[in-house]
C-alpha positions in Angstrom: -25.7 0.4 -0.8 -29.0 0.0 -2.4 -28.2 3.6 -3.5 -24.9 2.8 -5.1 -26.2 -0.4 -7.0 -28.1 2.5 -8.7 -25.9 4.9 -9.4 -23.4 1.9 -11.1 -26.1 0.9 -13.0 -26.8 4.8 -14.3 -22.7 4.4 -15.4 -22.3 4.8 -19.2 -21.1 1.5 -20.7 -19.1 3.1 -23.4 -17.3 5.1 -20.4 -16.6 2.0 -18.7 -15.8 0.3 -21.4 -13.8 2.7 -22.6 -11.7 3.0 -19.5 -11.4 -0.8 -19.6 -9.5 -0.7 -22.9 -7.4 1.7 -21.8 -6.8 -0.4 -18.9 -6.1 -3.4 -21.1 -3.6 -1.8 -22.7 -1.6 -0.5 -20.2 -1.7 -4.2 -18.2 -0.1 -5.7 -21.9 2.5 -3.3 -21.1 3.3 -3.6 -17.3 2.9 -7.6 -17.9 6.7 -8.6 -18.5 7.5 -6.6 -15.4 4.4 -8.3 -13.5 5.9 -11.9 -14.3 9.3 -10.8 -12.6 8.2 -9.9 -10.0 5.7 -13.0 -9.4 8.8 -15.1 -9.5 11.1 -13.2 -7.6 8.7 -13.4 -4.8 7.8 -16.7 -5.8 11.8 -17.7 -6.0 12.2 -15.9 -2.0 9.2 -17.1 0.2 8.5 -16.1 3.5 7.1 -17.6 6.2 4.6 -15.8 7.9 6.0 -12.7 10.3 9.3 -13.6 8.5 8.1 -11.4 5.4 11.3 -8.7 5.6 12.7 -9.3 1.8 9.2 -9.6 0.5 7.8 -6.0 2.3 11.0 -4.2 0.9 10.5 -5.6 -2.8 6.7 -4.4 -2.0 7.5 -0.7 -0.2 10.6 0.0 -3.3 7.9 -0.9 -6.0 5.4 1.4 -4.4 8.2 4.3 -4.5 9.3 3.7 -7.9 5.8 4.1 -9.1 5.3 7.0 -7.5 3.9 6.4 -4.2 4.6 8.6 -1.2 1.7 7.8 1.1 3.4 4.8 2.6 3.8 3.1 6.0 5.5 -0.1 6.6 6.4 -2.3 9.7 2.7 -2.3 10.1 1.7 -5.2 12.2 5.6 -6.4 12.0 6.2 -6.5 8.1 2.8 -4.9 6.6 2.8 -2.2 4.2 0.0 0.0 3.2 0.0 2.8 1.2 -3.2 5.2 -0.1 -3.4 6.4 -3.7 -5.1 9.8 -4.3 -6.8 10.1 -7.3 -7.0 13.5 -9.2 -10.5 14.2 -8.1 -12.1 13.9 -4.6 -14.1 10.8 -3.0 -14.5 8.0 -0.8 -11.8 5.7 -0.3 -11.6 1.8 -1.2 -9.2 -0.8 0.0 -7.7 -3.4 -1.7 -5.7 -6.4 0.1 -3.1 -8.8 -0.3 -1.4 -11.2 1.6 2.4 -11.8 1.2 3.1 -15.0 3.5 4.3 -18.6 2.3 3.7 -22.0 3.7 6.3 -24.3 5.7 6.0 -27.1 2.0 9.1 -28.1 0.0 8.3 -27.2 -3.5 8.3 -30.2 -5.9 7.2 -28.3 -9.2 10.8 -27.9 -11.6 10.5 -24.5 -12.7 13.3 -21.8 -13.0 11.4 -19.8 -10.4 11.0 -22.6 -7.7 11.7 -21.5 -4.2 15.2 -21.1 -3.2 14.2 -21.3 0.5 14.2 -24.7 1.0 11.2 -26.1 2.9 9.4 -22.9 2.2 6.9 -22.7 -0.9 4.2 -20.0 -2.0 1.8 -23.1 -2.3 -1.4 -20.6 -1.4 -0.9 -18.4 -4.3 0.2 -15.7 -2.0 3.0 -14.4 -4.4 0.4 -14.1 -7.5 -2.2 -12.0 -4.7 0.6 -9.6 -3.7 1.7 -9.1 -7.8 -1.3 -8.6 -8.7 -2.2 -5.4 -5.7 1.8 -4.0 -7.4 -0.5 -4.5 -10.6 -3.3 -2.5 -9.8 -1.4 0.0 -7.7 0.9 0.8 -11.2 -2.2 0.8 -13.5 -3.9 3.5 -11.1 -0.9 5.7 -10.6 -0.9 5.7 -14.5 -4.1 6.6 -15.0 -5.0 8.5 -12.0 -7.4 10.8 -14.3 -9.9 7.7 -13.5 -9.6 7.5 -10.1 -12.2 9.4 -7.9 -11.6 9.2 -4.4 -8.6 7.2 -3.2 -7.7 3.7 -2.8 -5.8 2.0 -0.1 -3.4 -0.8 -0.3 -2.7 -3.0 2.5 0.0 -5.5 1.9 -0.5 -8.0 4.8 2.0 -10.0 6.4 0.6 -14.0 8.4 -2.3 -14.6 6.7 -1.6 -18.3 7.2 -2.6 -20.4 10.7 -1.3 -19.0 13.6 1.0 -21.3 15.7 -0.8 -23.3 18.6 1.6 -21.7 21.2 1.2 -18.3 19.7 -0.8 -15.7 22.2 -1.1 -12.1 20.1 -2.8 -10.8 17.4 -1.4 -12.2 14.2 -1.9 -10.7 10.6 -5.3 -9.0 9.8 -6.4 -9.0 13.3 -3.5 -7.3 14.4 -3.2 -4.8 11.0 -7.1 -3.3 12.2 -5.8 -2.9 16.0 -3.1 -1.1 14.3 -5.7 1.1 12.5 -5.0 0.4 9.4 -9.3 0.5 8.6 -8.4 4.1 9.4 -7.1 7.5 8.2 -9.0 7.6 5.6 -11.8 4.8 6.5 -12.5 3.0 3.0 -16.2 2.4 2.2 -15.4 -1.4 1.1 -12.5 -3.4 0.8 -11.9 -6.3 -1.9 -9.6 -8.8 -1.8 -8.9 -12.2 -4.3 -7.4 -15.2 -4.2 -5.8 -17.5 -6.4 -7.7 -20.9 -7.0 -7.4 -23.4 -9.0 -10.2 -26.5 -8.0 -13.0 -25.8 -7.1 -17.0 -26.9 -7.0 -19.7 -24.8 -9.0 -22.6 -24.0 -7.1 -25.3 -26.4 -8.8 -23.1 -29.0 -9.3 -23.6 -31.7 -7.2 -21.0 -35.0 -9.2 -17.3 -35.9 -7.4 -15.7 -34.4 -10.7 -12.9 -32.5 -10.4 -13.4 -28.7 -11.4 -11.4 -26.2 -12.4 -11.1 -22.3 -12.2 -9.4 -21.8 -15.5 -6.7 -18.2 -15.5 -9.0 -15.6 -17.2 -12.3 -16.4 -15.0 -13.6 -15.7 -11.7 -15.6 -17.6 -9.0 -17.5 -15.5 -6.5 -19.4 -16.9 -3.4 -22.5 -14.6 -2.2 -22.8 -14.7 1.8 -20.6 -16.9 3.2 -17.7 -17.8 1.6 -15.5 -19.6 4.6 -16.0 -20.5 8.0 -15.5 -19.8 11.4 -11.9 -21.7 11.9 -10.8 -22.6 15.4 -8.5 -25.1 17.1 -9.0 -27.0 20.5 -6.5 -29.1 22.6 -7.8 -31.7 24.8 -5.8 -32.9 27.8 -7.2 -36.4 29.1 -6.0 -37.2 32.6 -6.0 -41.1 33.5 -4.3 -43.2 35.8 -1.2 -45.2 34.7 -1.1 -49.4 35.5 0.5 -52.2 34.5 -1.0 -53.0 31.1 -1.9 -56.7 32.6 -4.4 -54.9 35.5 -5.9 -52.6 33.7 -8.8 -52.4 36.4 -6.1 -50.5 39.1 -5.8 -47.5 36.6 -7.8 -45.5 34.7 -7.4 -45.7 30.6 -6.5 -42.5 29.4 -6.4 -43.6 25.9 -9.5 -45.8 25.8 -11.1 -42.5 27.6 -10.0 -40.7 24.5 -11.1 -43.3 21.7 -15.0 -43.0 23.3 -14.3 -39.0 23.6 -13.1 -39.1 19.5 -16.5 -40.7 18.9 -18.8 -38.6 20.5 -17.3 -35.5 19.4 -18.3 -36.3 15.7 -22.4 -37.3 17.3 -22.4 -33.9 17.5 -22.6 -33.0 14.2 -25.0 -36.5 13.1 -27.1 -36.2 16.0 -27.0 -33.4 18.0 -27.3 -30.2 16.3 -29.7 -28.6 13.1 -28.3 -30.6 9.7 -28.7 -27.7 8.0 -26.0 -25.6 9.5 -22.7 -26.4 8.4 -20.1 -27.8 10.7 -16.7 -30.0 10.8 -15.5 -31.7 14.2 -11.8 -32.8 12.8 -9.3 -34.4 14.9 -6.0 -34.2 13.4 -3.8 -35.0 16.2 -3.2 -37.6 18.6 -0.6 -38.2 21.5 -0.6 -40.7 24.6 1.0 -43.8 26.5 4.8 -44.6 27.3 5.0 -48.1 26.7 3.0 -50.9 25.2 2.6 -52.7 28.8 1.3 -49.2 30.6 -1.7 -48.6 30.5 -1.6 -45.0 29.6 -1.7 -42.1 32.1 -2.3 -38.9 29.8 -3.8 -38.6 25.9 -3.4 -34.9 24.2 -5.4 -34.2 21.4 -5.8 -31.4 18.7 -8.0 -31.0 16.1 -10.1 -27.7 14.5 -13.9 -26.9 14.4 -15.3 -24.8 11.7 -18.6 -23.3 11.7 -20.3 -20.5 9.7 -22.2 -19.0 12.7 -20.8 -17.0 15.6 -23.5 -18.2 17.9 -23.9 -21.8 16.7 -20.0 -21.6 17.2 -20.6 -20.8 20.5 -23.0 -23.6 21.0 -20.5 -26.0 19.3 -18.0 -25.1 22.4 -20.2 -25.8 24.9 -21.7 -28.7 23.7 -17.8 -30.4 23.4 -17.5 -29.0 27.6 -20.5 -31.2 28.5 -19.3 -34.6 26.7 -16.1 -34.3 27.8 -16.8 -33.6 30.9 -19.7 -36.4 31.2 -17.0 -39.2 29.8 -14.3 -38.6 31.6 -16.5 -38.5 35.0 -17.4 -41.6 34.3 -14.5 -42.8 34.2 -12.6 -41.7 36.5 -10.4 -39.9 34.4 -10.0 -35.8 34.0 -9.8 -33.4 31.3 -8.7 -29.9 30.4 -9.8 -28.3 26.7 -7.7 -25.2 25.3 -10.5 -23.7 22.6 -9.0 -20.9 20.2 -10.9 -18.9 18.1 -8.8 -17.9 15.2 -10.7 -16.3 12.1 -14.0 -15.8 11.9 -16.0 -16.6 9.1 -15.8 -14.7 5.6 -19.1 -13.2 4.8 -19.2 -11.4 1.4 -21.7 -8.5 2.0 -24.6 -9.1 -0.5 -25.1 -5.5 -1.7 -21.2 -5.1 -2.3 -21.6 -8.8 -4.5 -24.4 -8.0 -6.6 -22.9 -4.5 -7.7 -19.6 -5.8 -8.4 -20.6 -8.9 -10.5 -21.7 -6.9 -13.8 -18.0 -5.3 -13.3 -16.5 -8.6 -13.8 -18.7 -10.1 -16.4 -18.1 -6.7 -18.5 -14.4 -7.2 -17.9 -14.1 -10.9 -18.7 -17.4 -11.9 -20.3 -20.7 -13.5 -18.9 -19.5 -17.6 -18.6 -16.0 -16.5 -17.0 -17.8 -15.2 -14.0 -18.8 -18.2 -12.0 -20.6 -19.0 -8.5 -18.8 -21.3 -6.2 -20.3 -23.0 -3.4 -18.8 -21.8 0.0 -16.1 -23.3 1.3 -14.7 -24.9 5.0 -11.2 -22.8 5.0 -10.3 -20.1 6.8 -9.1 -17.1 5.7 -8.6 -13.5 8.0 -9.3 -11.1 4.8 -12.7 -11.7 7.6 -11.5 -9.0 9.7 -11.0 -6.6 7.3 -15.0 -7.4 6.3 -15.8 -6.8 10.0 -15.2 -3.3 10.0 -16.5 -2.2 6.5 -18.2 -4.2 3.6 -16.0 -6.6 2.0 -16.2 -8.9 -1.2 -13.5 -11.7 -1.4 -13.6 -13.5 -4.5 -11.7 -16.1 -6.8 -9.2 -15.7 -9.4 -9.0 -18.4 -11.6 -5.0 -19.8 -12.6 -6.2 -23.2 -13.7 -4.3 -24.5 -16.7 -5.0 -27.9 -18.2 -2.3 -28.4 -20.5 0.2 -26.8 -18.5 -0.3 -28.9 -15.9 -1.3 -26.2 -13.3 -4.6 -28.9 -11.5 -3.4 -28.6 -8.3 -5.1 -27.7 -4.6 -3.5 -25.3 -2.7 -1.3 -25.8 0.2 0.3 -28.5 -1.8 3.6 -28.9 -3.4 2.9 -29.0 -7.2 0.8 -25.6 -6.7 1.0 -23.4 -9.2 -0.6 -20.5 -11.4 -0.7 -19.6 -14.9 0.7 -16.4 -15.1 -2.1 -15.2 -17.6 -3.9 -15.2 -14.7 -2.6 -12.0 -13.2 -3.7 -9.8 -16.0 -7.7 -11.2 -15.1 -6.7 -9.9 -11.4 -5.4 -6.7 -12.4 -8.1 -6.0 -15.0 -11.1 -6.6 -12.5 -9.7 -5.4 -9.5 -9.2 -2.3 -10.8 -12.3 -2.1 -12.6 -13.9 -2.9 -9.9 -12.1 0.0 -7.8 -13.1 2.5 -10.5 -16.3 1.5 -10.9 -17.5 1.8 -6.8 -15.2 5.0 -6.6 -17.2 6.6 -9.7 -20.6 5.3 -7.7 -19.9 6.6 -4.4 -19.3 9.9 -5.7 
């Protein structure tokens, strides 16, 4: 890699720039057609492994432009298809994720969702335009592609169901082989935000990632995210004799506390952790003292082996509580994604791409977040860079966090995520020759 940060840096600037133009001008053109499609898939959302209407509009653009390298069905509504440039190389991937959220849109716009309860409120419908984007731009200028570049349209990026058992979404996209046939060299991946908090900044402010720039994260950039259901066994009593049963709910309460001791007192303050419990179950009647408390709640870590410690450590207190006691317990621990960690020699040769394509102060370093995202297994097999497109707008009224229902983009936005994705495609290709 060290290699390649050389050889980008030996790159004429007026060829790059040059090509960048070109670029420009092509994404002025394709833009009216981009927004359609952004709010036709914005207007039909998905939930995830539900993504059939959303993986056809994506497999009939791909063949209208051209395409003929496609698969789809891949990991139950994937598509991926590889672009051949005119001269020989390495390959490159580039990802996006097609899935909505289970949220009942509240914005009033003539492309809000006409599947009610369902909402793109992740920005999911901007990621997969904007792939269509850079897919169109290559094919038309496939004079500047050297090597090929692989397109992997991903179905269930978003949370697994507790009761679900398989492979889900990325995971289950790389067991299919998709990192495969041709292997790409690096794969990149963005993703539509609109709040976020600068790295250096330290105030409660609210930030925002405005459409024509671009936060990046070096190293980390989000965690280990993992869920955990706790069975409490008591015994049930009349609520008067409490002492003839055993409290499964009080059992809980002291369990609840020292879960969170184990991030204030129990393990290095420096390593980032978050002990939530977001669920709570237990007790039949206000008289019973209760026999059985469920609880679920999520753990996210940075570390695989501090993970691992994390896990063990929850084993020992809820097994020394409930012993004394008298009650029992049983914990369910899932590992979902594993943390997203941006490789630093992939970061530091992409960034000049982006601040040549959108200018020094647009290109902005975000401090790492607690979310979890499975672009991570994609990263696991080859270097990966996942980094932030900005769709902020003030005065349009686009503020809002993701996952909620008055999420939206500025659509200006997409031409930033076309424009460096691609550039930044070329510009690795060209490096790797």
């Amino acid at each position: 890699m060290k290699h390649l940060f050389l050889l980008l840096l030996s790159i004429p600037l007026n060829a790059a720039e040059t090509r960048d133009a070109a670029f420009q001008k092509s994404i002025e053109q394709m833009f009216p057609r981009l927004v359609e499609i952004r709010r036709d898939i914005h207007m039909h959302p998905e939930l995830p492994n539900e993504e059939v209407r959303t993986s056809k509009l994506v497999a009939d653009r791909l063949k209208e432009l051209g395409f003929t390298d496609i698969k789809t069905g891949v990991a139950k509504h994937g598509v991926v298809a590889v672009l051949k440039g005119t001269q020989d190389g390495p390959c490159v991937a580039v990802r996006a994720d097609m899935d909505a959220l289970p949220i009942k849109e509240l914005r009033s716009t003539p492309y809000r969702s006409q599947n009610p309860g369902v909402m793109h409120a992740c920005g999911h419908d901007v990621h997969t335009t904007c792939a269509l984007g850079v897919a169109e731009l290559l094919m038309r200028h496939r004079d500047k592609v050297k090597g090929s570049v692989k397109f992997l349209f991903q179905p269930a990026e978003e949370a697994m169901p507790a009761t679900y058992k398989g492979d889900w979404g990325a995971k289950l996209m790389v067991a299919e082989g998709v990192m495969e046939n041709p292997k790409p060299a690096a794969v990149f991946g963005l993703h539509t935000t609109a709040v976020v908090q600068p790295a250096g900044i330290t105030d409660d402010g609210v930030h925002y990632l405005k459409a024509g720039q671009i936060g990046y994260t070096p190293g980390y950039d989000n965690a280990n995210s993992d869920r955990f259901h706790i069975t409490i066994h008591g015994k049930m009593a009349h609520g008067s004799t409490p002492h003839k049963g055993v409290d499964a709910i009080a059992v809980a309460a002291e369990a609840i506390m020292a879960l969170q001791m184990i991030k204030s007192r129990q393990t290095n303050t420096r390593q980032p952790l978050v002990i939530s419990i977001g669920m709570i179950s237990g007790g039949d009647r206000e008289n019973i003292i209760a026999e059985k408390v469920e609880l679920g709640g999520t753990v996210r870590t940075y570390d695989a082996a501090f993970r691992d410690g994390i896990i063990e450590q929850m084993e020992r207190i809820l097994k020394g509580i409930t012993s004394a006691h008298g009650a029992t317990y049983e914990m369910e621990y899932r590992k979902t994604y594993p943390s997203i960690h941006n490789d630093q020699k992939l970061v530091d040769v992409t960034l000049p791409v982006f601040r040549r394509v959108v200018g020094e102060k647009n290109v902005i370093e975000l401090i790492p977040g607690m979310g979890g995202e499975d672009f991570s297994f994609f990263a696991q097999v080859v270097p990966g860079f996942y980094f932030r497109l900005g769709v902020a707008n003030e005065e349009k009224g686009m503020t809002y966090g993701g996952h909620t229902p008055m999420y939206d983009c500025d659509e200006q936005s997409i031409k930033t995520g076309v424009a460096v994705m691609a550039a930044a495609v070329c510009d690795f290709l060209d490096a790797s020759r």
